[in-house]
N, C-alpha and C positions, 0 to 999 in steps of 0.2 A: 853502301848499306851493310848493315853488321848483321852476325848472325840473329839475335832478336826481331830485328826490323823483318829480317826475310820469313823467320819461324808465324810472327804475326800477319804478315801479308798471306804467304799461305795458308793460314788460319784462315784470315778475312775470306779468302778466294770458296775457300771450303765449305767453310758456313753457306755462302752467298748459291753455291752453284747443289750442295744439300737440300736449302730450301728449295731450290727452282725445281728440283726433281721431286720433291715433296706435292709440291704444285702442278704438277704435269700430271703424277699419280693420284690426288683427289681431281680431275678436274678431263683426265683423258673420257673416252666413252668406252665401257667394258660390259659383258655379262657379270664377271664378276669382281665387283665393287669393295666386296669385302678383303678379300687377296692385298684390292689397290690402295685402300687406306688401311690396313694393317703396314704396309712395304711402307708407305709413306709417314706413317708416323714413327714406324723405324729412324728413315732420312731426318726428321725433325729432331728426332734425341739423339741423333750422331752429330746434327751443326751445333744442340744444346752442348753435347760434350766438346765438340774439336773448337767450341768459344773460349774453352779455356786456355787455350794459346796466347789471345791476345786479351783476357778481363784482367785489369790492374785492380789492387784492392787497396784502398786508402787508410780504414777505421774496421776495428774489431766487426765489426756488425758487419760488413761487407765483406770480411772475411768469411764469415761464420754462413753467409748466402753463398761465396764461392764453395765452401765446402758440399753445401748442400746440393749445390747445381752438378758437384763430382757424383755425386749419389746416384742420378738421375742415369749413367749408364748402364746402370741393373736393372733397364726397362730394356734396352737393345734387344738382347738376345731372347727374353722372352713374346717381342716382336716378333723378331725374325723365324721363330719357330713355330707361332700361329699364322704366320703368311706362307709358312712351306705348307701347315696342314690345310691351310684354304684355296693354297693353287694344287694338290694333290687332289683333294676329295672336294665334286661339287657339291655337296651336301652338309660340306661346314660351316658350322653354327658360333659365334661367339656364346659361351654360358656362365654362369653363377659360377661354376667350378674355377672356370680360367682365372679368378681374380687371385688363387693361390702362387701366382707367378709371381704378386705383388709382393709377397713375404718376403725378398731378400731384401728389395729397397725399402720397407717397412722395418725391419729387425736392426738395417746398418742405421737408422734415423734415431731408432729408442738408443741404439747402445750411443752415439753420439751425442746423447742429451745430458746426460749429467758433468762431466767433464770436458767438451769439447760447446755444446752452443751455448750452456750457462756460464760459461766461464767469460761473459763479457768484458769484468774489472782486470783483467790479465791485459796488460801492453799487444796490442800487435805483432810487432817483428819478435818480443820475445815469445810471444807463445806461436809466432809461423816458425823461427828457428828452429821449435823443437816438435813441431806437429809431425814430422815422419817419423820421429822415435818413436809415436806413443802408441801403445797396443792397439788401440781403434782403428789407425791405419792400418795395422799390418793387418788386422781381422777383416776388414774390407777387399783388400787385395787380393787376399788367402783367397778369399769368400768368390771374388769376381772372377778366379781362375777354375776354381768347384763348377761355377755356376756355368761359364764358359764349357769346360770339358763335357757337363751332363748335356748342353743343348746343341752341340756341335755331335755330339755322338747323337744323340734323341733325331735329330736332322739326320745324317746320315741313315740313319735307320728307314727313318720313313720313306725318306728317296726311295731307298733300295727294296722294300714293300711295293712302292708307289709303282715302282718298274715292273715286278716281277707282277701284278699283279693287271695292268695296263698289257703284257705280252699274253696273256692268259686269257682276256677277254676282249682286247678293241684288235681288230685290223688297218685301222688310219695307220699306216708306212709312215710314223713321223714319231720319234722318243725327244721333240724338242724340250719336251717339260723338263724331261730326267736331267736331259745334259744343263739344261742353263741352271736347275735348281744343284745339281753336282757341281759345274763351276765357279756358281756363287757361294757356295758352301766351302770350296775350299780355298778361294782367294780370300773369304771371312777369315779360314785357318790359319794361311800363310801369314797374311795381315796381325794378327793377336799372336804368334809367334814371335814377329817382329817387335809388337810394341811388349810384350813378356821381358822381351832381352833389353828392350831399351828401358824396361822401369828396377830391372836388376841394376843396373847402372846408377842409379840413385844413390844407392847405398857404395857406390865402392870409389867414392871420393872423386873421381872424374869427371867433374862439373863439365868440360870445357866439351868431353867425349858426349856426356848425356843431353846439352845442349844442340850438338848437332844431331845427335838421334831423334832430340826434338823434331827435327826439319825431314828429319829423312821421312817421321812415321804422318807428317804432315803432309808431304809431297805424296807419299803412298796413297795418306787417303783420297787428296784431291785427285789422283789420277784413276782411283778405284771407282769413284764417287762419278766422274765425266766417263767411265765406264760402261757404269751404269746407264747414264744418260743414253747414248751411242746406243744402246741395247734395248732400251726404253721407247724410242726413237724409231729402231726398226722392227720393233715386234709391241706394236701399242695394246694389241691383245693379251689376253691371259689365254694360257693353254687350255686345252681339255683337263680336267679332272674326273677321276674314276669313282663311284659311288662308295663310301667308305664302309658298305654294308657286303660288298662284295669279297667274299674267300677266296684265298690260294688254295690249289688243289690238293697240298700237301697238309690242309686246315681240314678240308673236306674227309678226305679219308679215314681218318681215324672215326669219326662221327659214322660214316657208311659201315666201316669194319665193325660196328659196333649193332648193325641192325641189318644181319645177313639178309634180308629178305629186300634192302634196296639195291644189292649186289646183283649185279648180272652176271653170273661168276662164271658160267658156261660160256666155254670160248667159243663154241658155234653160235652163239647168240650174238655174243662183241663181233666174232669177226663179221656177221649180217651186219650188226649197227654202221660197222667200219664200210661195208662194199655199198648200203645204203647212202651214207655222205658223201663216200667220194663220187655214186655216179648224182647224186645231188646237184655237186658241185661242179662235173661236168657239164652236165645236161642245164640245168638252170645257170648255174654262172652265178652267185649271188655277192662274190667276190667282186662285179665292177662295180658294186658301192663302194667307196672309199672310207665311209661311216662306218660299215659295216662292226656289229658287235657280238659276241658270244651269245647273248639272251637273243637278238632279233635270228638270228639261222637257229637258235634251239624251236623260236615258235614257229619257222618257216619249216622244220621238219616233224615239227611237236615231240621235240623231244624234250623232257624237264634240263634245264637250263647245267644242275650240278650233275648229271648224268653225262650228258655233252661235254660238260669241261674236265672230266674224267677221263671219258675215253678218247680225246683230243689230248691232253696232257698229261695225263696218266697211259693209257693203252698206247697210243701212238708215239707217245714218247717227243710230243711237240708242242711248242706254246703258241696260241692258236692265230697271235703274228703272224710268226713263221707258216702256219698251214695255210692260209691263206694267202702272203705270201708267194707262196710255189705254185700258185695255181695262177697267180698276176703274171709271177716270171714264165710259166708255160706259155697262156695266151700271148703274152708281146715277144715271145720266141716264134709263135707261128703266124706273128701279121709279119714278124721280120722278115720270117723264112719265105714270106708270100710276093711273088713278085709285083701282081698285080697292086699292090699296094705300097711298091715300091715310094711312092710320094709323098707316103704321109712320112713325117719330120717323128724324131724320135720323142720329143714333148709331146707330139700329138696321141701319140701313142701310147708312153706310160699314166695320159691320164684317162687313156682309153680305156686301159686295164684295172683301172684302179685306181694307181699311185696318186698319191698330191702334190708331192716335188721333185726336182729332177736328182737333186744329192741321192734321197733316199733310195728311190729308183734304183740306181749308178749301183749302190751297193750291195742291194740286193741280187741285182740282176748278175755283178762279180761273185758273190757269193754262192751263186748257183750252176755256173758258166767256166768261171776263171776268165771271163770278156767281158771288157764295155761292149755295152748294145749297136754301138755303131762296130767295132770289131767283128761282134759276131754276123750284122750283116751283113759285110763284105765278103765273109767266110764263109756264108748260104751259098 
């Protein structure tokens, strides 16, 4: 088998195992559906594009469709960037506005019209010989690198809102969203660096070099792609998302600094708010919900919801994770410390407290300790 043969076959492979994930994602059961076919119609325009591994062109016209179907990866990344805003925020909406994502593959289509799909009466091989000279290419290139860098940064952005704003108001002991939507983000990076270098090769005479680049960026994707699958596989859910109407504390305050009279600004006042919650959360416990959210203990104490996440994250100087948190790691320190309770198994116990998995647990409970929980019972 020559290099072509293999470059096609992993093509073929790619397409084949894209779609199946496309299918898996319309067709698994979720809350939300919209996440699952946004992700999924991604996977269909990445086997549309990795097709062109193995599509042979015969006739001008069938050329001039291969080019067209090159067009078709200036939908990826505008994917992938409304399926990070619909597994962050559950409250996103596909709208009228979003179809401006459509502008680049619309712009590379008109400027390809006058010289590149009318130009039917032009021979074949001579007008493919000279198709990577002509300015269209390179303005497409140009363009899908622009396009690339704004939505790679635009993703990263949101993640990292998506975090900060997730620590601020939910207690669920689990950031699985952050990490797999950070993961995917930057194996996307790593990926488009690769195939960057490998389309610079193009141009610098090295057929025999940019041929097996071919393979390599082929084999990357197939293995990115059954990655995926694997992932897909063992988390068929979509994560929680956080309502996208909900502020960072550091949004908040300028707006409060702005209208002294929602300032609680006497510190004997705060510090009451502050000795009120914590025996709150002594005495009630409201922490062994695992659910548990910044607005549900704001009306469990009736306190307005942006006052509480104030002086949680602002006065206390904690994100209210973490607050809550220390108060799961107290409780499963004192069933530890309990001998009569010696029996119950340490699963049974961080989800006595709260927790929902045993990673998260682990880490928190080191982080407060410097001991795994079986450690520190030993050391009771």
């Amino acid at each position: 088998m020559d290099k072509l043969d293999l470059l096609q076959g992993i093509g073929r492979i790619s397409v084949f195992v894209s779609l199946l994930l496309a299918f898996f994602l319309f067709t698994v059961k979720t809350e939300n559906k919209l996440a699952n076919r946004l992700f999924a119609w991604f996977f269909i325009f990445s086997a549309v594009d990795l097709s062109g591994f193995f599509i042979e062109t015969t006739t001008r016209r069938e050329l001039n469709f291969e080019i067209f179907r090159s067009t078709t990866c200036l939908f990826e990344m505008p994917l992938f960037y409304l399926f990070v805003l619909a597994v962050c925020y559950s409250d996103f909406r596909l709208k009228w506005k979003h179809l401006v994502h459509l502008l680049p593959f619309v712009i590379v289509n008109l400027v390809f019209i006058p010289r590149i799909y009318l130009s039917v009466d032009v021979d074949k091989d001579t007008f493919a010989s000279g198709l990577n000279l002509m300015p269209e290419i390179y303005f497409i290139q140009i363009l899908v690198e622009c396009q690339y860098v704004f939505y790679i940064v635009s993703v990263f952005l949101i993640v990292k809102k998506y975090r900060e704003i997730y620590l601020e108001n939910y207690a669920n002991a689990s950031t699985a969203t952050y990490k797999w939507l950070f993961q995917i983000t930057c194996v996307f990076l790593t990926a488009h660096i690769i195939v960057a270098l490998k389309n610079l090769l193009r141009y610098s005479g090295f057929s025999e070099i940019f041929l097996w680049a071919n393979v390599l960026v082929g084999t990357i994707a197939l293995f990115i792609t059954c990655w995926f699958i694997m992932k897909a596989l063992n988390h068929p859910e979509l994560f929680r998302g956080v309502n996208s109407k909900l502020k960072l504390t550091k949004d908040i305050l300028p707006e409060v600094e702005e209208k002294p009279e929602l300032v609680n600004a006497q510190n004997d006042l705060i510090n009451n708010q502050i000795t009120t919650l914590k025996q709150y959360m002594t005495e009630k416990e409201p922490f062994l919900d695992p659910s548990l959210t910044i607005q549900e203990l704001a009306n469990q104490i009736d306190i307005p919801v942006r006052d509480l996440s104030i002086l949680i994250n602002h006065q206390m100087d904690q994100h209210f994770f973490d607050f809550v948190n220390e108060y799961r790691i107290q409780k499963a320190m004192q069933i530890l410390k309990d001998q009569s309770k010696s029996q119950l198994t340490v699963l049974e116990i961080l989800y006595e407290v709260g927790f929902n998995s045993k990673s998260s647990f682990n880490t928190s409970f080191k982080k407060y300790t410097n001991l795994t929980p079986t450690a520190y019972r030993n050391a009771s």
